[in-house]
Biotite code that builds the C-alpha atoms (Angstrom):
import biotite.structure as struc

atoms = struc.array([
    struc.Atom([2.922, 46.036, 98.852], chain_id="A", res_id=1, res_name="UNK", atom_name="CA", element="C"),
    struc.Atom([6.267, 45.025, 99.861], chain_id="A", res_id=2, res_name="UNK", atom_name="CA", element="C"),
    struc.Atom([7.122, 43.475, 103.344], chain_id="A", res_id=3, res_name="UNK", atom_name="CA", element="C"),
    struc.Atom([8.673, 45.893, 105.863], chain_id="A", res_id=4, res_name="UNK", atom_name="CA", element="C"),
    struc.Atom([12.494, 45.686, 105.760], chain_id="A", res_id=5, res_name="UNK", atom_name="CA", element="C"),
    struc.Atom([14.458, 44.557, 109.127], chain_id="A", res_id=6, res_name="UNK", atom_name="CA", element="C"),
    struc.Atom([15.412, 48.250, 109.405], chain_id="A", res_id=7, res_name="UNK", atom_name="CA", element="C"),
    struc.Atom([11.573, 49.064, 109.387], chain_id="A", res_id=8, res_name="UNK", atom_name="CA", element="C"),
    struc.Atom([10.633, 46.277, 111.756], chain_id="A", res_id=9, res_name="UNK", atom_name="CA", element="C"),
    struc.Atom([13.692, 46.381, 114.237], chain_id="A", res_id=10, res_name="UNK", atom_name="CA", element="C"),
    struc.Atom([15.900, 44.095, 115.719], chain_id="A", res_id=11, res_name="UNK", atom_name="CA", element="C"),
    struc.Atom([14.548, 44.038, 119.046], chain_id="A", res_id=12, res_name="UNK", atom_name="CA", element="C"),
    struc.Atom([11.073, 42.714, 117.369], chain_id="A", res_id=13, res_name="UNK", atom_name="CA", element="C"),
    struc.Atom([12.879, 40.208, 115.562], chain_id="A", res_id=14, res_name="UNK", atom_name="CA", element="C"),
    struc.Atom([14.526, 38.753, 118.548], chain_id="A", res_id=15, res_name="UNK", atom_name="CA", element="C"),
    struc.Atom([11.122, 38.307, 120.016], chain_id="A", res_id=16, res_name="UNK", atom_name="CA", element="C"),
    struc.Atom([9.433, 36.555, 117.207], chain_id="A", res_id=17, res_name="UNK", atom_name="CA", element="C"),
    struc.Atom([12.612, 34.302, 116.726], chain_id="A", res_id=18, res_name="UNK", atom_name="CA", element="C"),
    struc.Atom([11.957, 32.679, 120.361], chain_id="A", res_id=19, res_name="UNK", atom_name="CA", element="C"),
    struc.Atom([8.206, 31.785, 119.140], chain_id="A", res_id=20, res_name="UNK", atom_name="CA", element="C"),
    struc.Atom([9.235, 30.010, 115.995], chain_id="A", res_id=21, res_name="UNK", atom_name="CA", element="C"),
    struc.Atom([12.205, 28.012, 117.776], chain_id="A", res_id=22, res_name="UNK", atom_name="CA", element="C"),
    struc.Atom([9.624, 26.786, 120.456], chain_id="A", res_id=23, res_name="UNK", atom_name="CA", element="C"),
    struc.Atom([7.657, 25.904, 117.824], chain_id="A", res_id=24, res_name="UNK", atom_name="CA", element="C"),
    struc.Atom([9.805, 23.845, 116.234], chain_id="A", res_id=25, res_name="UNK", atom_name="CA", element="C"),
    struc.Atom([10.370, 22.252, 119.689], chain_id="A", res_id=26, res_name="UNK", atom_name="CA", element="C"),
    struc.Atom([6.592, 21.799, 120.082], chain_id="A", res_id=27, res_name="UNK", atom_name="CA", element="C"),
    struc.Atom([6.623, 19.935, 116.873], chain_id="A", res_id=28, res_name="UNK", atom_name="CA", element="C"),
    struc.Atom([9.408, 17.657, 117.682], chain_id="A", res_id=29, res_name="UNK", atom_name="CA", element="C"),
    struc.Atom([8.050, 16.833, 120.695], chain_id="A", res_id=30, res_name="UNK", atom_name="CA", element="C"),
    struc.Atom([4.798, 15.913, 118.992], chain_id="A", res_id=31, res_name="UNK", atom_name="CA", element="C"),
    struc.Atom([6.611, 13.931, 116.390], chain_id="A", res_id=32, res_name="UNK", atom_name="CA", element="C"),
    struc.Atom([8.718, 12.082, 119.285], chain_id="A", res_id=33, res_name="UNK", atom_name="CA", element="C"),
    struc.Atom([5.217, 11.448, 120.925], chain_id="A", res_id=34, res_name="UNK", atom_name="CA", element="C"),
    struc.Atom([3.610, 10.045, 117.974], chain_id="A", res_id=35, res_name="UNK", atom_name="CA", element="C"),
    struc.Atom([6.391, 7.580, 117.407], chain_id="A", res_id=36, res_name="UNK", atom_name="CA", element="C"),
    struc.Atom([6.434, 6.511, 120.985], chain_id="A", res_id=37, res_name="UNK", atom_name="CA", element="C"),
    struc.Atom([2.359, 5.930, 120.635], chain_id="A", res_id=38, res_name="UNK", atom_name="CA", element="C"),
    struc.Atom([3.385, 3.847, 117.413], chain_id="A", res_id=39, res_name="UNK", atom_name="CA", element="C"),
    struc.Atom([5.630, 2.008, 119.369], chain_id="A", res_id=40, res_name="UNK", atom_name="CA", element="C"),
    struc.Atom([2.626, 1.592, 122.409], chain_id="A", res_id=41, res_name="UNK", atom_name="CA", element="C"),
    struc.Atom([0.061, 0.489, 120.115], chain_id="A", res_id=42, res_name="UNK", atom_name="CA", element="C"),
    struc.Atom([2.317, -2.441, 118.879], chain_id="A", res_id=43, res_name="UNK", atom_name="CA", element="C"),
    struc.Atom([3.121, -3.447, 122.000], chain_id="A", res_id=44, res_name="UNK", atom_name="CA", element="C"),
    struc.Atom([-0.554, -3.688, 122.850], chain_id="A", res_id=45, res_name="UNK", atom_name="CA", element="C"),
    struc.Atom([-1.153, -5.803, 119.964], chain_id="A", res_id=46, res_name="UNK", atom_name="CA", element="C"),
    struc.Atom([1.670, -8.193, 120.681], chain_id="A", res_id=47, res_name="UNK", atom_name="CA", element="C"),
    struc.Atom([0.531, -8.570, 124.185], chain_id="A", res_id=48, res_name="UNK", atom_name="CA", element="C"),
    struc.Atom([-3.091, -9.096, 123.049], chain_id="A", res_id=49, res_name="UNK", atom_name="CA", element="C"),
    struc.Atom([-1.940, -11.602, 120.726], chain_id="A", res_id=50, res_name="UNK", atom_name="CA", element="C"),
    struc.Atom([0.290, -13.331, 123.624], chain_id="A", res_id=51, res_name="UNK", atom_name="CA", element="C"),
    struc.Atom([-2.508, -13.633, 126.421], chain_id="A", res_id=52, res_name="UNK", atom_name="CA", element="C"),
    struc.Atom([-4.587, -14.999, 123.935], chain_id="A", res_id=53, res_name="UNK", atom_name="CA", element="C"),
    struc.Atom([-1.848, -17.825, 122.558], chain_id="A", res_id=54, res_name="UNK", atom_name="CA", element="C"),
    struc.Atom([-1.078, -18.692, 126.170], chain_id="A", res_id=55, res_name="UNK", atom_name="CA", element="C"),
    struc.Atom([-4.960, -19.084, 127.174], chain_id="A", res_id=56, res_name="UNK", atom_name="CA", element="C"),
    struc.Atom([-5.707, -21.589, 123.768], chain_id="A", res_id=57, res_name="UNK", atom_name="CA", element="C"),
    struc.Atom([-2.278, -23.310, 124.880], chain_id="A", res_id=58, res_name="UNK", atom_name="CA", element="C"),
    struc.Atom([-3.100, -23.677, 128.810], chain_id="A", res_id=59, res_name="UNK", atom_name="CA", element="C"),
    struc.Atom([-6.891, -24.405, 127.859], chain_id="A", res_id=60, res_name="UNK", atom_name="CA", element="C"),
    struc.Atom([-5.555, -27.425, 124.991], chain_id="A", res_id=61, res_name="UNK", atom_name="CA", element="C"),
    struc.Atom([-2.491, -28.567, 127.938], chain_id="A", res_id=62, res_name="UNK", atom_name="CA", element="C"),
    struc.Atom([-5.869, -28.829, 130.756], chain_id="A", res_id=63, res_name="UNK", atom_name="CA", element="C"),
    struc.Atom([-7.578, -30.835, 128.202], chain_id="A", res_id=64, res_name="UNK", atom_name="CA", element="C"),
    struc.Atom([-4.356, -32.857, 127.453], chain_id="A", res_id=65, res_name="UNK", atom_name="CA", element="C"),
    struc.Atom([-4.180, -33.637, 130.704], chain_id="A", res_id=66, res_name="UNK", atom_name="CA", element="C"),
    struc.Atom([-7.667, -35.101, 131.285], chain_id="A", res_id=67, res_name="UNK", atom_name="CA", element="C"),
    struc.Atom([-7.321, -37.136, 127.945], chain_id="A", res_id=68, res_name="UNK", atom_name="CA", element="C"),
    struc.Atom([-8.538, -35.351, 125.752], chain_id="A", res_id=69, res_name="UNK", atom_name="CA", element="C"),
    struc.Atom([-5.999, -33.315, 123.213], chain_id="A", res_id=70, res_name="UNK", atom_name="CA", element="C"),
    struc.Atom([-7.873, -29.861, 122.013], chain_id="A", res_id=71, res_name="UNK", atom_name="CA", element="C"),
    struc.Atom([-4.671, -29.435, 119.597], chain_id="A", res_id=72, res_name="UNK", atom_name="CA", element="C"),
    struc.Atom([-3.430, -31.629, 117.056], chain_id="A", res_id=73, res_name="UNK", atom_name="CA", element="C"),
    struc.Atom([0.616, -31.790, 116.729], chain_id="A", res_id=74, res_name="UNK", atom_name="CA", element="C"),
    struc.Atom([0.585, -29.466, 114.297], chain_id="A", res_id=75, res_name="UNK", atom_name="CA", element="C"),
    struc.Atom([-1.707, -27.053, 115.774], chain_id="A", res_id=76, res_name="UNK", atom_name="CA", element="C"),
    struc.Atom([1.066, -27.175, 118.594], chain_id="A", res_id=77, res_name="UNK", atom_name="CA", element="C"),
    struc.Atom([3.961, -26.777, 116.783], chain_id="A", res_id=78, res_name="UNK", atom_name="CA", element="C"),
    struc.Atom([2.641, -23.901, 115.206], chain_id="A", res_id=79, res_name="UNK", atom_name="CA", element="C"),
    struc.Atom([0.956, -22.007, 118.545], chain_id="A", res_id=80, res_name="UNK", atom_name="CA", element="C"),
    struc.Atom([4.723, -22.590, 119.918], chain_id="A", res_id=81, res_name="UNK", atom_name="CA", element="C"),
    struc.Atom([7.101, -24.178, 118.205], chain_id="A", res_id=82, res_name="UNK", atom_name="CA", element="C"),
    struc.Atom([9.822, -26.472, 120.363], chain_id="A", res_id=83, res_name="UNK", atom_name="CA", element="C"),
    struc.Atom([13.003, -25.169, 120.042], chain_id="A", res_id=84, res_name="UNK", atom_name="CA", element="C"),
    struc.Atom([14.818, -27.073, 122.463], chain_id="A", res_id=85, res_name="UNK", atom_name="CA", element="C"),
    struc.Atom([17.844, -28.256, 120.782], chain_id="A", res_id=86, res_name="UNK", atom_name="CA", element="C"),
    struc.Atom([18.265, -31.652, 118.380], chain_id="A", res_id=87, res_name="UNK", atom_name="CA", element="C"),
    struc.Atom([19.495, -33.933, 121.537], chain_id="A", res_id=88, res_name="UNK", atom_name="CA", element="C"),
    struc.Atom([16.162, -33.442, 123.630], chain_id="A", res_id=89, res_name="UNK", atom_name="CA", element="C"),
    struc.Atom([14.377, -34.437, 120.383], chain_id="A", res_id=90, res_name="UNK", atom_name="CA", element="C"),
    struc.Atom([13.913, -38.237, 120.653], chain_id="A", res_id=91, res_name="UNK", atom_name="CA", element="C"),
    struc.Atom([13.162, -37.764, 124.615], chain_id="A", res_id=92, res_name="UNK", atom_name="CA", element="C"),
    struc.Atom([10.300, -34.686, 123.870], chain_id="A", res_id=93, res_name="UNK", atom_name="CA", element="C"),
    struc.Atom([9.028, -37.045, 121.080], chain_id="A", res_id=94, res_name="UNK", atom_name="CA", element="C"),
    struc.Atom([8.169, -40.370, 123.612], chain_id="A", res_id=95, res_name="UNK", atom_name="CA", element="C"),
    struc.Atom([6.769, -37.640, 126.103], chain_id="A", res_id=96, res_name="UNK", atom_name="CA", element="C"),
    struc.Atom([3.775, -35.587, 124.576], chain_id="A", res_id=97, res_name="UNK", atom_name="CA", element="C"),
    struc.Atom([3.226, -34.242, 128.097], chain_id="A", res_id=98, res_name="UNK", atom_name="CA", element="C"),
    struc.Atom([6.940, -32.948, 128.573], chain_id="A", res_id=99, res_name="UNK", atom_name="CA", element="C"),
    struc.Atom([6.548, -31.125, 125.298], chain_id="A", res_id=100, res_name="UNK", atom_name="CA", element="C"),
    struc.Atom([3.403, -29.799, 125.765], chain_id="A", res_id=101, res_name="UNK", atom_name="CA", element="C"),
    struc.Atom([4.448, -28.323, 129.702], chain_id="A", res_id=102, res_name="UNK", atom_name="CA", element="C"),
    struc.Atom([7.719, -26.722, 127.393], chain_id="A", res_id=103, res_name="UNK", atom_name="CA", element="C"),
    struc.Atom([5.391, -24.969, 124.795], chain_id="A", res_id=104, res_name="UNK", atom_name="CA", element="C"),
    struc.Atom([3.794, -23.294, 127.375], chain_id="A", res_id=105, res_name="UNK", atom_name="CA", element="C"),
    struc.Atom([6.563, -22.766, 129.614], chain_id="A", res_id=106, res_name="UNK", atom_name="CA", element="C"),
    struc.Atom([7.959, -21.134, 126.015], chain_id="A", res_id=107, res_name="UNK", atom_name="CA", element="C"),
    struc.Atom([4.842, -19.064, 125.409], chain_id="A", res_id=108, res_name="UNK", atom_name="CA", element="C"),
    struc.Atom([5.021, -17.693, 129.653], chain_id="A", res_id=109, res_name="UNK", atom_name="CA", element="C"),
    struc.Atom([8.202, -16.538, 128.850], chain_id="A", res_id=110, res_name="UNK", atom_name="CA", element="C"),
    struc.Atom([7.886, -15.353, 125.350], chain_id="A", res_id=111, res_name="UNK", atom_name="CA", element="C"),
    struc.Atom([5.244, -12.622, 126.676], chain_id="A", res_id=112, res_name="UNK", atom_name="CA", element="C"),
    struc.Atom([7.174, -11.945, 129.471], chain_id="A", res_id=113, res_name="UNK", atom_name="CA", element="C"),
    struc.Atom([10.271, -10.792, 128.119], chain_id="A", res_id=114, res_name="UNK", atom_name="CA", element="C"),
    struc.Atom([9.899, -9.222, 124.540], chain_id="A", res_id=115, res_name="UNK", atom_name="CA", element="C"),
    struc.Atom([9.787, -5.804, 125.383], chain_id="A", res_id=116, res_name="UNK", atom_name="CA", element="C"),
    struc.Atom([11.292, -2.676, 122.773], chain_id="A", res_id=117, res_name="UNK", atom_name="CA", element="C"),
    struc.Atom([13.647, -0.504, 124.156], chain_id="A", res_id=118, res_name="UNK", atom_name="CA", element="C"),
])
């Protein structure tokens, strides 16, 4: 059996079924557009998750710093937030534990305040 020609069908039927299919294929880009933009949500939640959790172990190890005992080693430090404060602050942050340890957090505050995709 052969499909009916346009001539059989008619124009006017056509016409009709064209607006179906190009909603469709607006239907499906807006479910493509929403997928990406849940992609985009559920990495966000993760980095978040991973920030609040970072800045509780650092303000947790800084509270026990500051009653005298140090939860984090240096290196356990440097790696939950590195210093980055530039090479002529680095003899000053290295005779003052407490200075660097009040910038690490400071650094991890802002770090999961501001990293937001656009």
């Amino acid at each position: 059996m052969l499909s009916p020609s346009f001539q059989e069908i008619g124009r006017p039927v056509l016409e009709r079924a064209q607006g179906y299919y190009d909603s469709r294929a607006i239907w499906q880009q807006a479910i493509q557009d929403f997928a990406e933009q849940q992609g985009v949500l559920d990495r966000v939640n993760v980095e978040l998750e991973v920030a609040v959790k970072n800045l509780a172990k650092a303000e947790t190890a800084f509270e026990a710093f500051l009653r005298g005992s140090d939860a984090l080693s240096d290196q356990q430090w440097e790696e939950l937030a590195p210093a980055k404060v530039g090479d002529e602050n680095d003899a000053e942050l290295d005779s003052d534990p407490k200075l660097l340890r009040m910038i690490r957090v400071g650094a991890l505050q802002f770090k999961g305040c501001v990293k937001l995709p656009i």
